[in-house]
C-alpha positions in Angstrom: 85.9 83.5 107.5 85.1 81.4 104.3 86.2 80.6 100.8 84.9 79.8 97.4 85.7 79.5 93.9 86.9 82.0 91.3 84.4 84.9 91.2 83.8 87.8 88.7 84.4 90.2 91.3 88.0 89.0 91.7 88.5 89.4 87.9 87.9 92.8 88.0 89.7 93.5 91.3 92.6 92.3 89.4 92.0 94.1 86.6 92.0 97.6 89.0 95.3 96.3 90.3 97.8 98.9 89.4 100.4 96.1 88.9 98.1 93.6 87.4 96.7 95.8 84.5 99.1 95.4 81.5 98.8 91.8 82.2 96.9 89.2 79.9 93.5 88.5 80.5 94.3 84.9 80.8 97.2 85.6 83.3 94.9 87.2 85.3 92.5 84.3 85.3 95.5 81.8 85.9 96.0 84.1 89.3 92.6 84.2 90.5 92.4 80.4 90.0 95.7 79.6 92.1 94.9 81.8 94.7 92.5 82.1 97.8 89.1 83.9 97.8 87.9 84.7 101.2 85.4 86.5 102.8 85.6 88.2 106.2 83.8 90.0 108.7 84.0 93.2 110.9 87.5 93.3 113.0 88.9 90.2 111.3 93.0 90.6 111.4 94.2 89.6 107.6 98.0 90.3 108.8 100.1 91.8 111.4 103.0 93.7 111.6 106.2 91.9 111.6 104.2 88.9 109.8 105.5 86.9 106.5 103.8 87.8 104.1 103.2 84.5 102.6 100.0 86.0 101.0 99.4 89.1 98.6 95.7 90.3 99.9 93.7 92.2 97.1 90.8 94.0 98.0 87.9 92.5 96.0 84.5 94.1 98.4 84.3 96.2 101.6 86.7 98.1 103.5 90.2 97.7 105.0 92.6 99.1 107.2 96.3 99.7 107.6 97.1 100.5 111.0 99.9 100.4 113.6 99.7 99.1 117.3 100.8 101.3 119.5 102.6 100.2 123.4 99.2 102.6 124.8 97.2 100.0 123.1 96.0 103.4 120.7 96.1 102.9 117.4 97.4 104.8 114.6 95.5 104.2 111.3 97.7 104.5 108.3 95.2 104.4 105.3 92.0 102.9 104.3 91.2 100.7 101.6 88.0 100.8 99.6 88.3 100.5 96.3 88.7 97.1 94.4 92.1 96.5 93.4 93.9 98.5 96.5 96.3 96.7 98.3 99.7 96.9 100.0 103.0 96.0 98.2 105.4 93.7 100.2 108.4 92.7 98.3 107.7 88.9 96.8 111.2 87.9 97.7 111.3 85.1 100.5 111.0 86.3 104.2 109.7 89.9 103.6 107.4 90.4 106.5 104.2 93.2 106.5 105.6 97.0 108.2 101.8 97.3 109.4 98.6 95.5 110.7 95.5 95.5 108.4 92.0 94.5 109.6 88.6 94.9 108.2 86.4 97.4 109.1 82.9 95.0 107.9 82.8 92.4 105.7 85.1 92.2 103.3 86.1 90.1 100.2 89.3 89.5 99.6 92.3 87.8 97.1 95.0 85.8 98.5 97.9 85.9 96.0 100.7 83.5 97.7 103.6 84.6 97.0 105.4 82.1 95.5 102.6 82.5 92.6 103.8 86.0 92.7 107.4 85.3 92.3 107.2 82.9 89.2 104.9 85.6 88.0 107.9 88.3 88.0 110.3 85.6 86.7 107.5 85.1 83.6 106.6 89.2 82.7 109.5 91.3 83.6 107.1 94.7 83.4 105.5 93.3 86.6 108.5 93.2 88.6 108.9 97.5 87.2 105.0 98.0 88.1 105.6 96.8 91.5 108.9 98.4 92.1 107.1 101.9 90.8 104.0 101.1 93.2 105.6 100.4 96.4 107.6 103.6 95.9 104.6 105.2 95.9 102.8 103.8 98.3 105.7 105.0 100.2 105.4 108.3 99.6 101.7 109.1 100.1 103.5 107.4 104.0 105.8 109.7 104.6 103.2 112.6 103.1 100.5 111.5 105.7 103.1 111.8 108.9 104.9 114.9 107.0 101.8 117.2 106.9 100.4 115.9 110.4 103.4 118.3 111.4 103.4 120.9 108.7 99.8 121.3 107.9 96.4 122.5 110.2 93.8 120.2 110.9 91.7 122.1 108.1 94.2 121.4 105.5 94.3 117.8 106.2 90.9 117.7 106.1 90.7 119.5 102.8 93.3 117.1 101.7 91.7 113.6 102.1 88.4 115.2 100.8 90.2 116.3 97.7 91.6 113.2 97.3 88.5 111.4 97.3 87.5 113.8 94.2 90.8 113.4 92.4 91.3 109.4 92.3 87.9 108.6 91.6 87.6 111.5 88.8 84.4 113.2 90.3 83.2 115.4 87.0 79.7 116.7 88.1 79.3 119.9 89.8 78.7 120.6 92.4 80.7 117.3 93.6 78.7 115.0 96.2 79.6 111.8 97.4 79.4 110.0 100.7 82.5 109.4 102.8 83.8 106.1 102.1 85.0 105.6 105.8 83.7 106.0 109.2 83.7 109.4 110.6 86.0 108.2 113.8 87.9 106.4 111.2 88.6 109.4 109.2 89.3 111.2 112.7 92.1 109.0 113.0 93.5 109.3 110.1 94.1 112.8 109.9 95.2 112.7 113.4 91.8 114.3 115.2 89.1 113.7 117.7 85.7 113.4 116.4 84.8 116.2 118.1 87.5 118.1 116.3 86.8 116.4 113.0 82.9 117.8 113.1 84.4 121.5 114.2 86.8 121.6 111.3 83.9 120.2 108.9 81.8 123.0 110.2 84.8 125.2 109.5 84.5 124.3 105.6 81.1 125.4 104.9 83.3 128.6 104.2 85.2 126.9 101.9 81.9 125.7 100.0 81.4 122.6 102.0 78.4 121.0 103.3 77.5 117.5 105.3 74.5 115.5 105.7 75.3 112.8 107.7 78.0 110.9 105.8 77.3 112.9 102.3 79.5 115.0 101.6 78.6 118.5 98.7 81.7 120.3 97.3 80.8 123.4 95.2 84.2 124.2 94.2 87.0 121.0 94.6 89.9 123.6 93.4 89.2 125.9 96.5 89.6 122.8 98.7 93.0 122.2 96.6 94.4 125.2 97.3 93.3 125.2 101.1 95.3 122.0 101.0 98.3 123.4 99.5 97.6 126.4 101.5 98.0 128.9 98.3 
């Protein structure tokens, strides 16, 4: 693990922020001055569960994952960062502690905010406290979605789901649509609540739907058939 000094990656991280983008440039700069810029490696544990969260962590480069320990010593992962800007929303008043653990999945860069910076911060610009507030309730839902349709939905329509996803957050406008999966296929396994084994029937099972794999590339004739296998209409 190491640190360094302000970098343009971080800017722009920032910038992606949800919460962070109505903000000044110059307030953005201020935060990525006053906080900590580290880089990490494969399987380094940024926070537990149960932790203070004396630290904001922005995801600047790499990967990320949410996850919860388990007594079996299984784990059950949550989501996955990838995209600069992600992160997860703790409350910036005093002794709010992380709900789950979050590890890297390879090296990584990533933004410390401490959270006294981010408390004088709400104190300063109101409409951050309201962006926070509005992203921590949804970060909340797309929770209780994920466990919700691991009992209502088939492993198919999960499967359609994240894939869609993928196409709908990072506006994919080319068709066909091809990308490559930004996780790990026993990562994404996980996720949805699978083996891998499972997970390469069920992506055999969409070359119906208009799907086709090559290796961790992913083709989608059609993204609104995958929708509505998703939604099951």
């Amino acid at each position: 693990m190491g640190s360094d000094d302000n970098h343009p990656l971080d800017q722009a991280a920032l910038a992606s922020a949800p919460i962070f983008q109505n903000l000044p440039d110059q307030v953005r700069d201020e935060i990525c001055h006053l906080s900590t810029h580290l880089q990490v490696g494969k399987g380094h544990r940024i926070f537990s569960a149960g932790q203070l969260a004396e630290s904001l962590y922005v995801l600047v480069d790499g990967q990320l994952k949410l996850f919860q320990d388990n007594l079996d010593e299984q784990e059950n992962i949550i989501d996955v960062f990838w995209r600069a800007g992600e992160m997860l929303l703790v409350s910036p008043q005093a002794q709010s502690v992380f709900p789950v653990c979050c590890e890297a999945l390879g090296r990584a860069r990533i933004l410390c905010i401490p959270t006294a910076l981010m408390q004088s911060l709400v104190l300063e610009h109101p409409d951050l406290a309201v962006s926070m507030i509005t992203e921590m309730a949804r970060q909340k839902r797309n929770v209780q979605c994920l466990v919700a349709e691991l009992k209502s939905k088939t492993v198919l329509q999960r499967l359609a789901g994240f894939l869609y996803g993928i196409i709908e957050q990072d506006l994919c406008m080319t068709r066909p649509v091809h990308f490559s999966l930004p996780v790990p296929r026993q990562v994404l396994a996980n996720i949805i609540g699978v083996s891998a084994e499972k997970l390469s029937v069920n992506f055999g099972a969409l070359k119906a739907y208009g799907v086709s794999t090559q290796r961790r590339r992913v083709y989608i004739q059609d993204p609104e058939i995958l929708k509505k296998l998703h939604r099951n209409m």
